[in-house]
N, C-alpha and C positions, 0 to 999 in steps of 0.2 A: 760397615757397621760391625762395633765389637758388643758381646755383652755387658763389657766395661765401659761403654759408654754409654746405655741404656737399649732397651726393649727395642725391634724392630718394631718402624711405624708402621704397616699396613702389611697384607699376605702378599699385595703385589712384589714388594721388597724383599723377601722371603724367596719366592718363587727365582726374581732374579738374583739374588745375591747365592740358590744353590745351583742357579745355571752356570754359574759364574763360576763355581769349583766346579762345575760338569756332572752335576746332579739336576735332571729333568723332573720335577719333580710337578703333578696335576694339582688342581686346585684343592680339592679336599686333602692330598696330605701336606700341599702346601699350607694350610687355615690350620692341621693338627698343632703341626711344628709351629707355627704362628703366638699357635695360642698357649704350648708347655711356655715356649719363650717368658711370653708377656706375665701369663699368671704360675711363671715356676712350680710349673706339676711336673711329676716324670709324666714319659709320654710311653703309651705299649702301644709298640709294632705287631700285628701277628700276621701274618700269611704266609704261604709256601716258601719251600728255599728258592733262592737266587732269583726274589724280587725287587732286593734292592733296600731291605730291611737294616744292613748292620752298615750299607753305607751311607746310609742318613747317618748316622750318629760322627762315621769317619769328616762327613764333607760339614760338619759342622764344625769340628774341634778347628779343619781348616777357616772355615768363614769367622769363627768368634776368636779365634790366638788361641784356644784353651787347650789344655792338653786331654787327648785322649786316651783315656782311662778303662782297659779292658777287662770285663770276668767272664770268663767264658765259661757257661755254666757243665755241669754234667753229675750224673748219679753219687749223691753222697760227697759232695762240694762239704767244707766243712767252714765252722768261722773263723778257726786258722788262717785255711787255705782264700778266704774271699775278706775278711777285714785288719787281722795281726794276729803274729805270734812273737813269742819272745823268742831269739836266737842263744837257744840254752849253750852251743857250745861256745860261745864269747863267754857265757855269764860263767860256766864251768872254770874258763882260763883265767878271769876274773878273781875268783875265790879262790883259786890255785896262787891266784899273785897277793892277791890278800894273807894269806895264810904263809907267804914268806916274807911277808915285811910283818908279820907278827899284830896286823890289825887286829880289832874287835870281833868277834861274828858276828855280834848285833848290826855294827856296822858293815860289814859283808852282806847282810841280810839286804840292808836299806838300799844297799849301790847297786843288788843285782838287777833289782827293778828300775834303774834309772831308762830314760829315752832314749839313751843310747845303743838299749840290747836290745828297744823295740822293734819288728821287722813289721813298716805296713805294707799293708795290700792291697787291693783299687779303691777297697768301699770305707777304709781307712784316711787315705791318701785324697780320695774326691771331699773328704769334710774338713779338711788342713790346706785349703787353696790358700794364696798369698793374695798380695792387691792385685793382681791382674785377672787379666778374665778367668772367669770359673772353670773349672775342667767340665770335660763331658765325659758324662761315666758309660759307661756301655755294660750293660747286665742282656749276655748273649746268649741265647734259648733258654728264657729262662724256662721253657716248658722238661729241658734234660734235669733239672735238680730236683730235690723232692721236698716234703711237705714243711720238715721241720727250717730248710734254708726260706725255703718262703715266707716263712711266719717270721724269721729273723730282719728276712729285708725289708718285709712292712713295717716293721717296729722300726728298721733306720730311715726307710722314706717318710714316717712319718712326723717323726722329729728330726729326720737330720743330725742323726747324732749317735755314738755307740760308745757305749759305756765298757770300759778298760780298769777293773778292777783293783788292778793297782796303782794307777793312775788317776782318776774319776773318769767322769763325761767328754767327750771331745763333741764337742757341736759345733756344725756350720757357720759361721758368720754371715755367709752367701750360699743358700743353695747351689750346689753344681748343676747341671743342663745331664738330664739321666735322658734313659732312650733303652728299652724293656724288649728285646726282642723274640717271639716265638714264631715255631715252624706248624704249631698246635699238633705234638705229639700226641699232646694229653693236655685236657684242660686245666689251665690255671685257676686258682680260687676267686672267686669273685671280691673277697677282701682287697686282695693286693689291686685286682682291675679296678675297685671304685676308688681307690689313692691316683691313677693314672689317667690323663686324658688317652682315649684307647683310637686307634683307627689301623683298618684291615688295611693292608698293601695289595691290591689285586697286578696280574700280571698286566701289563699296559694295553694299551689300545694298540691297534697296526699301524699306524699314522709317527705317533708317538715311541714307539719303538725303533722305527725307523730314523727318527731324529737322535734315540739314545745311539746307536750305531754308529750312525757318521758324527758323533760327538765324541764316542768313546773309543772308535776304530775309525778313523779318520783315515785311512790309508784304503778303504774298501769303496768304490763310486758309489754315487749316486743308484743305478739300475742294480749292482752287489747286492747293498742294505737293502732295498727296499724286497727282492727276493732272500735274503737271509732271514727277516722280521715274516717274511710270509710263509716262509719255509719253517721254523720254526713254531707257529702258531699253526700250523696240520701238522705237526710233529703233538703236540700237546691235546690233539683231537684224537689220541689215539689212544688213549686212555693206556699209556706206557706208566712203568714203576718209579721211575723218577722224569717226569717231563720238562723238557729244559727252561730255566728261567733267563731272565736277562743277560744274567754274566754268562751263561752257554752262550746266547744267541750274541755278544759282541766275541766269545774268543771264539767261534766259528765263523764271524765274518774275518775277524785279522785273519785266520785262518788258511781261509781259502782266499784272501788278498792278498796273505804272504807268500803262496804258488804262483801268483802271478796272472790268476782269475777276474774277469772284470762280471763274470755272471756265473751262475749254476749249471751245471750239466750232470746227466748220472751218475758218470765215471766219478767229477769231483766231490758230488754230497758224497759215495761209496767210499772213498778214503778219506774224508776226512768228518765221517761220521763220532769216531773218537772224540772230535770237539765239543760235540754240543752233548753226546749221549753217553752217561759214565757207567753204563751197566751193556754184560753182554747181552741179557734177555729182552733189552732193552735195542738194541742192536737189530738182534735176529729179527725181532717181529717188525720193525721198519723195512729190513730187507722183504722180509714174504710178504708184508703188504704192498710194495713195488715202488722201489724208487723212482721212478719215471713216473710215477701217479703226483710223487712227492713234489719234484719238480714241475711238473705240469700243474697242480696247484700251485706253486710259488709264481709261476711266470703270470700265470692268469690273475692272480690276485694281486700283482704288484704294477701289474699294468704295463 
């Protein structure tokens, strides 16, 4: 199914069509995604990093054709830098060329605003789709930007459209497929969340994790994952500064499958802790709680 040929019929088709790009996705955020689809609302992602938030939006642009259209949010984003600007030094060389062929300036004026000096940029660019599928836009932490880009992108989510001064209105013809994602640095306004269908990303079940694994490190067995997923979930019991999400827990099984490991042992969690844990404070206290604990929990829990 594309979104150019209409709305997925049911969540079940959803669910498979993002197993299908290699996104496992459970039933409730399977029904979220379901439902921005059908009734074209942006959709907010929020939970922890590396649960698998900004790749929903990636495995979608694959399942729909649509291109994927990225903002990566952060402190004092501006609406330059997130919908257009003009490319003043074109319109400079412009008037430069104007002004040797002896034009008008009136008319220099008029040409420097043409469409041609316009530079867009994603939240520009997601309202000018063409006939084919809708782009998906990805508005990413939106919790890093601050109040006043906020209040900018409610005003485009909610009409789909941003007004360019020297040009008028550009409005959507077809909403794009948006996808809102925060890490909740800081909470976002409740204005922009009642515009979006909203659902929390929790880190996955152990069962389920396991299956993310040998989908997305398919080089690591069977008895690998299913101690890599349990190894990682008493990693995240330990109330560490950053605790590993998904994407740790598959580049730590490639990891330790790319040595040549078909199971854990101390020595291997001990080098190649690096993978899954990206701070050193975060390190040390794994060590003094005892890696042998680490592993003795992963074997026992993974059966």
């Amino acid at each position: 199914m594309t979104t150019s040929a209409g709305a997925p019929g049911s969540v079940a088709e959803v669910a498979s069509a993002l197993s299908a790009h290699g996104y496992l996705a459970d039933e409730g955020l399977a029904t979220a995604i379901f439902l921005a689809l059908v009734l074209e609302r942006p959709l907010f992602l929020e939970g922890e990093a590396g649960v698998g938030k900004t790749e929903v939006a990636k495995v979608l642009s694959s399942w729909t054709g649509g291109e994927l259209l990225r903002l990566q949010c952060y402190e004092g984003i501006s609406l330059a830098q997130a919908a257009y600007e003009w490319d003043y030094a074109r319109q400079l060389l412009h008037l430069r060329a104007v002004e040797a062929t002896g034009e008008s300036a009136r008319q220099a004026e008029d040409d420097i605003y043409d469409e041609r000096f316009l530079v867009r940029r994603p939240l520009l660019r997601a309202l000018e789709s063409g006939n084919g599928a809708p782009p998906v836009l990805l508005v990413d932490e939106i919790d890093r930007a601050d109040d006043e880009f906020e209040a900018f992108l409610l005003e485009i989510l909610s009409e789909y459209a941003v007004s360019v001064p020297e040009l008028g209105t550009v409005r959507a013809e077809r909403p794009p497929v948006v996808v809102l994602t925060s890490n909740r640095t800081r909470d976002v306004h409740d204005a922009l969340k009642r515009r979006c269908l909203y659902h929390w990303v929790d880190h996955p079940s152990f069962e389920r994790e396991v299956e993310i694994v040998r989908l997305r490190a398919p080089q690591a067995v069977e008895r690998l994952a299913r101690q890599i997923a349990a190894a990682a979930a008493a990693l995240r019991e330990l109330g560490l500064y950053k605790p590993p999400g998904v994407a740790e827990t598959i580049d730590w099984a490639s990891a330790v499958a790319a040595l040549g490991r078909s199971e854990l042992d101390e020595h291997t969690v001990d080098v190649t802790l690096g993978a899954v844990l990206k701070y050193q404070e975060d390190q040390s206290r794994v060590r003094a709680a005892g890696l042998s604990d680490i592993v003795r929990a992963a074997v026992l829990r993974s059966g």
